[in-house]
Every structure is written in structure tokens, then in C-alpha cells.
C-alpha positions as CSV (number, residue, x, y, z in Angstrom):
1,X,-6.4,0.6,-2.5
2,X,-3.1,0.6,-1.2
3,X,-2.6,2.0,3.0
4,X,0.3,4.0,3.1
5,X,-0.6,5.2,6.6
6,X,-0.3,1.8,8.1
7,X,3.1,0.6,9.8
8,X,4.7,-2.4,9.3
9,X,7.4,-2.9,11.3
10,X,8.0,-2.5,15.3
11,X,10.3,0.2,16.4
12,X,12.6,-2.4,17.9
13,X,12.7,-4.3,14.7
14,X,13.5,-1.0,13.1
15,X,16.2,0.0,15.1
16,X,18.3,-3.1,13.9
17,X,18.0,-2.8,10.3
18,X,19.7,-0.9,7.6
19,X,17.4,1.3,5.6
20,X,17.4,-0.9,2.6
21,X,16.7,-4.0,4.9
22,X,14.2,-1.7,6.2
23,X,12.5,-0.6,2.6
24,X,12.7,-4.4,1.7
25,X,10.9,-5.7,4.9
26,X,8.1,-2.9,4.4
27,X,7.3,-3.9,0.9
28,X,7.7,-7.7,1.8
29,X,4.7,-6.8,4.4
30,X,2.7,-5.1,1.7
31,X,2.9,-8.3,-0.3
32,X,2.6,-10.8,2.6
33,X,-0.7,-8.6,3.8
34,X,-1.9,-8.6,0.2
35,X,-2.4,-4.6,0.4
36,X,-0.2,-5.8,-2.7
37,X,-0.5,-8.5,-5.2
38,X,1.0,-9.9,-8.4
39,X,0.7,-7.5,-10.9
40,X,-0.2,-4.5,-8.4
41,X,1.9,-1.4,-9.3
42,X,4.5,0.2,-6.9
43,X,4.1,3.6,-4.9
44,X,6.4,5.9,-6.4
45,X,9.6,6.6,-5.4
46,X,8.5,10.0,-3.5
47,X,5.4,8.5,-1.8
48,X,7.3,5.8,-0.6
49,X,10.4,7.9,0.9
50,X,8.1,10.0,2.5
51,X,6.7,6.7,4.1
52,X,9.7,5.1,5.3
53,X,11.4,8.6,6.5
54,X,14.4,7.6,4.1
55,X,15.9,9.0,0.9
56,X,14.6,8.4,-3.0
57,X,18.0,6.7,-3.7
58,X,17.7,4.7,-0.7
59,X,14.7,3.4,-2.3
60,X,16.0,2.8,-5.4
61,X,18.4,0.6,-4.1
62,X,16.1,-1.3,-2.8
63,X,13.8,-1.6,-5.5
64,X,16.7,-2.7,-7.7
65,X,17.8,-5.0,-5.6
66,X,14.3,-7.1,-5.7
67,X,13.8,-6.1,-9.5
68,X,17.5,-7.7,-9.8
69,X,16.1,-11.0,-8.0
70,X,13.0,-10.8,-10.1
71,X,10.5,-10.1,-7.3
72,X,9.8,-6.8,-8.8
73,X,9.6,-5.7,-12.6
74,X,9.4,-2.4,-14.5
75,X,7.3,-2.4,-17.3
76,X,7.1,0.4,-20.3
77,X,4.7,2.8,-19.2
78,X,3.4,1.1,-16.5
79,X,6.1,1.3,-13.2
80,X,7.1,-1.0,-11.0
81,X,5.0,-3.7,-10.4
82,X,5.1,-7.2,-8.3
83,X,5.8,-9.6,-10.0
84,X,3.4,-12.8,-10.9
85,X,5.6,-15.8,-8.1
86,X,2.4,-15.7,-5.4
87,X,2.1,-14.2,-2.0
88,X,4.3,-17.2,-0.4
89,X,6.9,-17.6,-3.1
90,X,7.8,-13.6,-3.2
91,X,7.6,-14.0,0.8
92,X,10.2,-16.8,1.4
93,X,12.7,-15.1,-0.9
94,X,12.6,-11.5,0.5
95,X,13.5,-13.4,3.3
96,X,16.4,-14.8,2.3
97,X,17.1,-11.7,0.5
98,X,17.0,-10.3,3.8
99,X,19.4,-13.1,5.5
100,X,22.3,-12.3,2.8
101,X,22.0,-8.6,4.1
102,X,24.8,-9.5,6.8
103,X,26.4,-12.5,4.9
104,X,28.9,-15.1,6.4
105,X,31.1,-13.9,3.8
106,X,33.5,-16.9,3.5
107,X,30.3,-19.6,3.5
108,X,29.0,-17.8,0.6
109,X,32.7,-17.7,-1.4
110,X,33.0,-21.4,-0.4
111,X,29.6,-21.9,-2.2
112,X,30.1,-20.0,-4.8
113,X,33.4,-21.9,-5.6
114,X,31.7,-25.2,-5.5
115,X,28.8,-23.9,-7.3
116,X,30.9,-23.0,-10.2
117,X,33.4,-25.2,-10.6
118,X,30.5,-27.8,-10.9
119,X,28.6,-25.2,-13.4
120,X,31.4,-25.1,-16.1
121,X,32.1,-28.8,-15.6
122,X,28.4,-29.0,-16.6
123,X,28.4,-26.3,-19.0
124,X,31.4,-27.8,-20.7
125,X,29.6,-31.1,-21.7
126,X,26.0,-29.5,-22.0
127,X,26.4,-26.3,-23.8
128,X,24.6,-25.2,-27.1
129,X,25.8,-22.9,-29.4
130,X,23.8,-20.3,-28.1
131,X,25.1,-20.6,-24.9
132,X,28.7,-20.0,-26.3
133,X,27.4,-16.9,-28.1
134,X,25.7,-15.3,-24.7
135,X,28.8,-16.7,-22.7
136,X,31.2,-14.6,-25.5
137,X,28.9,-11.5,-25.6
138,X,29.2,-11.1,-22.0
139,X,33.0,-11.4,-22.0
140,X,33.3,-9.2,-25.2
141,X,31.6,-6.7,-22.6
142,X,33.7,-7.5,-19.7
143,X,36.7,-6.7,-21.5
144,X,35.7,-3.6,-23.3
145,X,34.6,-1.9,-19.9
146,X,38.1,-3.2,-18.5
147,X,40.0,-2.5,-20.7
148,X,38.5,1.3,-20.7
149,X,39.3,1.6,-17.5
150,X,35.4,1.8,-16.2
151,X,34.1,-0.5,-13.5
152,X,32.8,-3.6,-15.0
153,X,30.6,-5.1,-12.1
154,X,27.7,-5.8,-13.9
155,X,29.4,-7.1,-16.9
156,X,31.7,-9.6,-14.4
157,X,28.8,-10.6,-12.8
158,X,26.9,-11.3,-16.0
159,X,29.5,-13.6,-17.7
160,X,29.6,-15.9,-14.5
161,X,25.6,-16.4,-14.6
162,X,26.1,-17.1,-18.6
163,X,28.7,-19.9,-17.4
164,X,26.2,-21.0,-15.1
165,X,22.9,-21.1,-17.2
166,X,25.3,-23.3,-19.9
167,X,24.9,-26.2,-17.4
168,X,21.7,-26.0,-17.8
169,X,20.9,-27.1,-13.9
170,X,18.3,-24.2,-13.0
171,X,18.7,-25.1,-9.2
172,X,22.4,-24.1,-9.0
173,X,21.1,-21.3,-11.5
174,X,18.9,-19.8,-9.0
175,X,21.8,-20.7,-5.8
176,X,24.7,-18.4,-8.1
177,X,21.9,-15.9,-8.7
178,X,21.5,-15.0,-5.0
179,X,25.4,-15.3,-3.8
180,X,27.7,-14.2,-6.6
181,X,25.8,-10.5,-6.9
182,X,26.6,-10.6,-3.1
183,X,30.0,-11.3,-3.0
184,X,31.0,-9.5,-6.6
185,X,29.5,-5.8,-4.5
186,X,31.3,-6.2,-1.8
187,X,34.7,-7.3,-3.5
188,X,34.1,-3.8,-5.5
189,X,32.9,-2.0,-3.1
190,X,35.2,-2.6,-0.6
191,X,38.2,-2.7,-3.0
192,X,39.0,-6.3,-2.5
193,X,41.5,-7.5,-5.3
194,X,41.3,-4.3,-7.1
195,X,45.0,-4.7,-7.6
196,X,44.7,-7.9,-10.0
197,X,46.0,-6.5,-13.8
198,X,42.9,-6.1,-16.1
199,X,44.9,-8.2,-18.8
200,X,45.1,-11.4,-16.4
201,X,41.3,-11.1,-15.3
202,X,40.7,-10.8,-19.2
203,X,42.8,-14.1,-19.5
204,X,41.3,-16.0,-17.1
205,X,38.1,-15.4,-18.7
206,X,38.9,-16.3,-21.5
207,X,40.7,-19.7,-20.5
208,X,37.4,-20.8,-19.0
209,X,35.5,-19.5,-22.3
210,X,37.9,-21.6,-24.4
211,X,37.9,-24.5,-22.0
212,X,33.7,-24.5,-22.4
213,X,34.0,-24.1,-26.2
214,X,36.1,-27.0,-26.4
215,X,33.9,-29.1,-24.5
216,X,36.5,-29.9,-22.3
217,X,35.4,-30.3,-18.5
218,X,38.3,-31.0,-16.9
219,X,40.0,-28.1,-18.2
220,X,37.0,-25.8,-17.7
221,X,36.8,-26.3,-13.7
222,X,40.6,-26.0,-14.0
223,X,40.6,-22.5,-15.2
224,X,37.7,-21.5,-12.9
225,X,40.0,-22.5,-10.0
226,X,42.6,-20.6,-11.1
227,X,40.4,-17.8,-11.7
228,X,39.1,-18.1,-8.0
229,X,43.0,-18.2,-6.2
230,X,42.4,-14.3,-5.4
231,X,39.2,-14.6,-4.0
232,X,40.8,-17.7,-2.1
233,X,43.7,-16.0,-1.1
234,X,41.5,-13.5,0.4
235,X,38.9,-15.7,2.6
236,X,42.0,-17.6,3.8
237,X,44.7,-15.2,4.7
């Protein structure tokens, strides 16, 4: 049976996080003390707020950000529950979860370029057919929610990782999977490029799309670093 009474964290280590570094840390400790394990289902939101003297939403956040890195999963009618990685797997990557909190922002764009650029080259000569059809699904949806005028954050974010899982590499998979979430929030969040014409980020999209289709590497990491002058121009200037 799960302790809710116990604390977790030191007041000193608390007075230097953020509340969802805060939430995260807490549930890391469940797992790491095994008061949680694989398959163990979540306190609810309520009970857990009540815990960490923050909000529901706060906790949300939180909990989507681990569902998002797969540390967490919801399952019909049973919750939240922790997912089956093992006690020192789950551990290691809240961590780093944790580190990307406060980001070196223009480490992670530089990796993120290189990451890419490599991804399409990859994806260019490796991809199936399915591939193209998840990599055109997830632009289709990029450019309806553009085109609309609604914020299309998720659906950005989503056709990059379809570029990425084309190269079938699942180590610089799991790399773009932590940083480009990162740096896609803030660049929203924060307003960063909001300027650029929906048309031309539809375009570029499409150029790497076609370049892919056409198995055509060269022309594939070409587009992407056109794609990527914004974000360039921004970490430079």
C-alpha cells in the first residue's frame, strides 16, 4: 500500500525546483523506493495535489509530461499506471527528464539539427511505404491545424518524429524524442518565430516529404536545413 504521508524531498531541495520538477522528483522517489512498481496505479490527481501542496493542473502537467516520455501510461478503466521499463530504467530517465527542465537551449538546437539532418538522410534511403504514409498523415494534420489558424504544436512535433522513425535508427529515435518536444514548447510558448507565414512552414514540409519520397538523401537534409534557418537565425543572432 502506497504512503502518501511520507516525504520525499528536503526543504532545501524543494525550494529550488519548479512545481512540476517538484511533482516529477516525488513520483520518481515513489518508483525508486518501490512504494511504486511497474504496473502499480497512480494516486489520483486530488490525492496527489493535496500531497504536494500544488494545483490538479499542475499535476497534470506533470503526469503528461512522463506519460509523453512513456514512463507513465493511462489505460481504459484502469488510470495511470507505471509503466513496465524497471525500477532503474524509469529512474535514470526521470533524471534526465529532470536535467532538460532548465535546458542549454542552443546545445539542444545544435543537436537537434544534427540529429535530423542525419534522420532524413537515413529516412530517405531506408523508408517503407508505411513510413511515407505516417510521415504524410502527420503533415496532412500539420497543415489542416495551420492552415485553420489553431496552434499546431503537437502535430509539428509529430511529423518531425515520423521523419525520424523513417531512418529507422531507434537510438537517435529516443535522442529527438527527449529534445525536440523541448525546444518545439518553448519556441511556442515563448512566441519564437511565430512570425514565419503558415504557407512557407507548409512548404518546407512538404519539400522534405517529397525529398524522402523520392528517396533522395541529399535533397532531403537539404530541405531540413532550410527548414531549420529560423531556428538558426534565432540561436545565433
Amino acid at each position: 500500500m502506497l504512503d502518501l504521508k511520507k516525504e520525499y524531498l528536503t526543504e532545501t531541495q524543494e525550494e529550488f525546483q519548479t512545481d512540476e520538477e517538484l511533482i516529477i522528483n516525488k513520483i520518481k522517489d515513489l518508483i525508486t523506493s518501490r512504494q511504486l512498481e511497474s504496473g502499480d496505479r497512480l494516486p489520483s490527481e486530488r490525492k496527489l495535489s493535496e500531497k504536494f501542496n500544488v494545483s490538479r493542473s499542475q499535476v497534470r502537467s506533470a503526469i503528461q509530461k512522463l506519460e509523453f516520455y512513456g514512463l507513465l501510461k493511462t489505460l481504459p478503466k484502469s488510470g495511470t499506471v507505471v509503466s513496465n521499463l524497471g525500477v532503474t530504467a524509469l529512474n535514470g530517465m526521470m533524471r534526465d527528464i529532470l536535467k532538460l527542465q532548465r535546458p542549454d537551449f542552443k546545445s539542444l538546437v545544435e543537436t537537434r539539427i544534427m540529429l535530423e539532418k542525419n534522420a532524413v538522410w537515413l529516412a530517405a534511403q531506408r523508408r517503407s511505404e508505411e513510413d511515407l504514409q505516417h510521415i504524410e498523415e502527420a503533415l496532412k494534420a500539420f497543415e489542416s491545424k495551420l492552415l485553420t489558424g489553431e496552434s499546431a504544436v503537437e502535430e509539428d512535433m509529430m511529423f518531425h518524429l515520423k521523419l525520424v522513425e523513417a531512418g529507422n535508427n531507434s537510438v537517435m529515435h529516443s535522442l529527438v524524442l527527449i529534445i525536440v518536444p523541448e525546444i518545439i514548447t518553448y519556441f511556442m510558448s515563448n512566441k519564437i518565430c511565430s512570425h514565419v507565414e503558415a504557407k512557407k512552414l507548409i512548404k518546407e514540409h512538404e519539400d522534405i516529404f517529397n525529398a524522402i519520397k523520392e528517396k533522395d538523401p541529399e535533397k532531403a537534409e537539404e530541405a531540413i536545413d532550410t527548414h531549420f534557418t529560423d531556428l538558426k537565425n534565432y540561436c545565433y543572432s
